[in-house]
C-alpha positions as CSV (number, residue, x, y, z in Angstrom):
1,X,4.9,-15.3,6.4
2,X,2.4,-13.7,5.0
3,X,1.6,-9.8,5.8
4,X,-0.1,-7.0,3.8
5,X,1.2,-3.8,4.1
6,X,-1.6,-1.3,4.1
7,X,-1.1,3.1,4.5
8,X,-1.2,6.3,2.3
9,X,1.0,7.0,-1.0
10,X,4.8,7.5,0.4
11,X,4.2,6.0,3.5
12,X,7.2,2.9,2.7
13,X,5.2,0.3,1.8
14,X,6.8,-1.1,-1.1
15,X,10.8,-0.3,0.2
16,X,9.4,-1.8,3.6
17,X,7.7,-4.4,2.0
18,X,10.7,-6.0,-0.4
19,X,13.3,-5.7,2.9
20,X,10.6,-7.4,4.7
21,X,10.5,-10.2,2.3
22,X,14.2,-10.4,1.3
23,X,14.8,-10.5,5.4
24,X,12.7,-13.2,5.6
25,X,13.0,-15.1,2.3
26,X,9.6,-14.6,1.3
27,X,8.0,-13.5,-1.7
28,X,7.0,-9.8,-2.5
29,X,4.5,-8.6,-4.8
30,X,3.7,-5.0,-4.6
31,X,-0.1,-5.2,-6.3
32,X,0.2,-1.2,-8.3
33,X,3.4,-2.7,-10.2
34,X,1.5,-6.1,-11.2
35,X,-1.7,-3.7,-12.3
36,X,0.9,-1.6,-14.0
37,X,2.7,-4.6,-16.1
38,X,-0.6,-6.4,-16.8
39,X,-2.2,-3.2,-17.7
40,X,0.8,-1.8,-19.7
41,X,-0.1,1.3,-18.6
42,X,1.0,3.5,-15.7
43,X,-2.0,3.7,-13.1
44,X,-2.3,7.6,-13.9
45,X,-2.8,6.4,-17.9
46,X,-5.4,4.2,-16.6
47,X,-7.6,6.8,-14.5
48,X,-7.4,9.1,-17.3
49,X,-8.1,6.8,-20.1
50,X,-10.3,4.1,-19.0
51,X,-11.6,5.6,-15.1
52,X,-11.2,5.0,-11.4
53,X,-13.8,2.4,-11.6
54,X,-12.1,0.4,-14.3
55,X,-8.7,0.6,-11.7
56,X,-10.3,-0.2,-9.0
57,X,-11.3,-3.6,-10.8
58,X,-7.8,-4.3,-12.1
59,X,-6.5,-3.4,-8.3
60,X,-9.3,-6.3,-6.6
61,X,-8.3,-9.0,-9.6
62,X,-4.7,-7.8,-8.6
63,X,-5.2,-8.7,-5.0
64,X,-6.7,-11.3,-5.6
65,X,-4.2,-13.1,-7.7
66,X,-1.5,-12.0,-5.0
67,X,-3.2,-13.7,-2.3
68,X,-3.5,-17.0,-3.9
69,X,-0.4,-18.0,-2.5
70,X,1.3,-18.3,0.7
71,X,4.9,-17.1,2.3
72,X,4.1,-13.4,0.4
73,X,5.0,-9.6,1.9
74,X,2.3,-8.1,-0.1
75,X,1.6,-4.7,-0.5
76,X,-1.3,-2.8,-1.7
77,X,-2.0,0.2,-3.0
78,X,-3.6,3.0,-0.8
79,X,-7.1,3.1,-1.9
80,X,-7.7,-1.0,-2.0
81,X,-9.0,0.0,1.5
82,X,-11.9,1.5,0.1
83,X,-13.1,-1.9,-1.4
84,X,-15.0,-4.1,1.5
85,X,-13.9,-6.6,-0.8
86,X,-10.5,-6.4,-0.9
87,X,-11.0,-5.6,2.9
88,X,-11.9,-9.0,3.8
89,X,-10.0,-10.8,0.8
90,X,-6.8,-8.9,2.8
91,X,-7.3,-9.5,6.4
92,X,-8.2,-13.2,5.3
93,X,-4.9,-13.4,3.9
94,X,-2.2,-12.9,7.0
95,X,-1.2,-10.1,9.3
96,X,-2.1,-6.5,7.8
97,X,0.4,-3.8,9.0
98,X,-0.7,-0.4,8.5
99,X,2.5,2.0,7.8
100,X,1.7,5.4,9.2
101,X,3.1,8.9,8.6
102,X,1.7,12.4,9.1
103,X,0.5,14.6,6.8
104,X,3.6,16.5,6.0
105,X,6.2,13.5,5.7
106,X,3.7,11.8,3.2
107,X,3.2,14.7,0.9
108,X,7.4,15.5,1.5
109,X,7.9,12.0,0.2
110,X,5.2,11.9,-2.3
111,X,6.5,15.3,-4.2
112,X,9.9,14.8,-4.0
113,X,9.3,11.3,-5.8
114,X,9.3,12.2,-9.4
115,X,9.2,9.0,-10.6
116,X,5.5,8.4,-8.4
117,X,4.1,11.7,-9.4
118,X,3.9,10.6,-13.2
119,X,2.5,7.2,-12.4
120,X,-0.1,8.4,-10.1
121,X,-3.5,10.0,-10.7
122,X,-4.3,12.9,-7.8
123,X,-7.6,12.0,-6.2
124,X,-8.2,15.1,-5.0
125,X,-6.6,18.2,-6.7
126,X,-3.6,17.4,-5.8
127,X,-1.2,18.8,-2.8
128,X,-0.9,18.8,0.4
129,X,-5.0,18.8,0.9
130,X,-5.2,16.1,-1.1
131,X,-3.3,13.6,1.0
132,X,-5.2,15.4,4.1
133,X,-8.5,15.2,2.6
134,X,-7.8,11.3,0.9
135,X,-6.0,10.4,4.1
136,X,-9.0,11.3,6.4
137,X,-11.2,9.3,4.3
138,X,-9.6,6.3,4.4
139,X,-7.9,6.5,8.2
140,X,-10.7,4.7,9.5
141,X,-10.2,1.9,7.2
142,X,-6.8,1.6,8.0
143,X,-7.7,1.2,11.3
144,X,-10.4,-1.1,11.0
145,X,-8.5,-3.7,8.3
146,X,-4.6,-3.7,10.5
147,X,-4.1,-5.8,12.7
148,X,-1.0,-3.4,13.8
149,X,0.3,0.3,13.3
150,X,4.2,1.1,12.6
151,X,4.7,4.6,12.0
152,X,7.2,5.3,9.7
153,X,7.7,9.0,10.1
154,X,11.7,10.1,10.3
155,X,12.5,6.4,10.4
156,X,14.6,3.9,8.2
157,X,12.7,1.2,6.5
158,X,15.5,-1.4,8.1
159,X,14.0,-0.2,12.0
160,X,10.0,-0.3,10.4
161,X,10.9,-3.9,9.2
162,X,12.7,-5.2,12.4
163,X,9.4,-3.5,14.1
164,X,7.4,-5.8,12.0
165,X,9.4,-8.7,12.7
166,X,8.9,-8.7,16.1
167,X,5.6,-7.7,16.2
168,X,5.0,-11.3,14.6
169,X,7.2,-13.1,17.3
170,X,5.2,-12.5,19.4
171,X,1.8,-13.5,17.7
């Protein structure tokens, strides 16, 4: 098995992603936490100390070091989109799934997460037209990179991972 799990902040990836791999006895690596505990700094530390550039570095060595090995649930962080790079390093890799929510769930999930808003940077201002403006941008990416769309909204992670499942039966 091995799937990426791409989408916006709060869309499940990383409580999709370890039920995914715990379902299916494969390995998980969620590529923010490995930037995080090789960095030892949270990823909002890191865009305020050292820049989005310098992240964005840590995020493609990140990716690349999770890809290096088969029978992985990986998932990335929302903006590794943005990188052709990790584009192609990602869809080389297995199945990318694209977790999809709208607007309103995302930022519901994102600001009632206190633990995520002190670990990540806003991109944007902040709010709800931050994940509208950010999520725009980067929609068509998603699009272009996944090989398939779940949507998550108003669903448990157990139904988005059995939706997964099935979708690579019949692959």
């Amino acid at each position: 098995m091995n799937v990426v799990l791409i989408g916006y902040r709060g869309c499940g990836k990383t409580t999709v992603g370890r039920m995914l791999a715990n379902r299916n006895d494969a390995g998980f690596v969620d590529t923010d936490e490995l930037i995080v505990h090789q960095a030892g700094a949270s990823i909002a530390d890191i865009f305020a100390n050292q820049g989005e550039p310098h992240f964005r570095k840590l995020e493609e060595a990140a990716i690349n070091m999770a890809t290096k090995s088969a029978g992985r649930v990986i998932s990335v962080g929302g903006g590794a989109v943005e990188s052709k790079t990790n584009r192609s390093t990602l869809r080389g890799y297995g199945t990318v799934v694209w977790l999809q929510a709208d607007i309103q769930t995302l930022w519901n999930r994102i600001s009632s997460d206190a633990q995520s808003q002190g670990q990540r940077p806003n991109l944007a201002g902040g709010g709800l037209e931050e994940v509208e403006q950010v999520l725009n941008r980067r929609t068509p990416l998603y699009a272009e990179l996944a090989h398939v769309a779940i949507a998550t909204t108003n669903r448990h992670p157990n139904a988005i991972a059995e939706d997964i499942e099935a979708w690579l039966a019949i692959q």
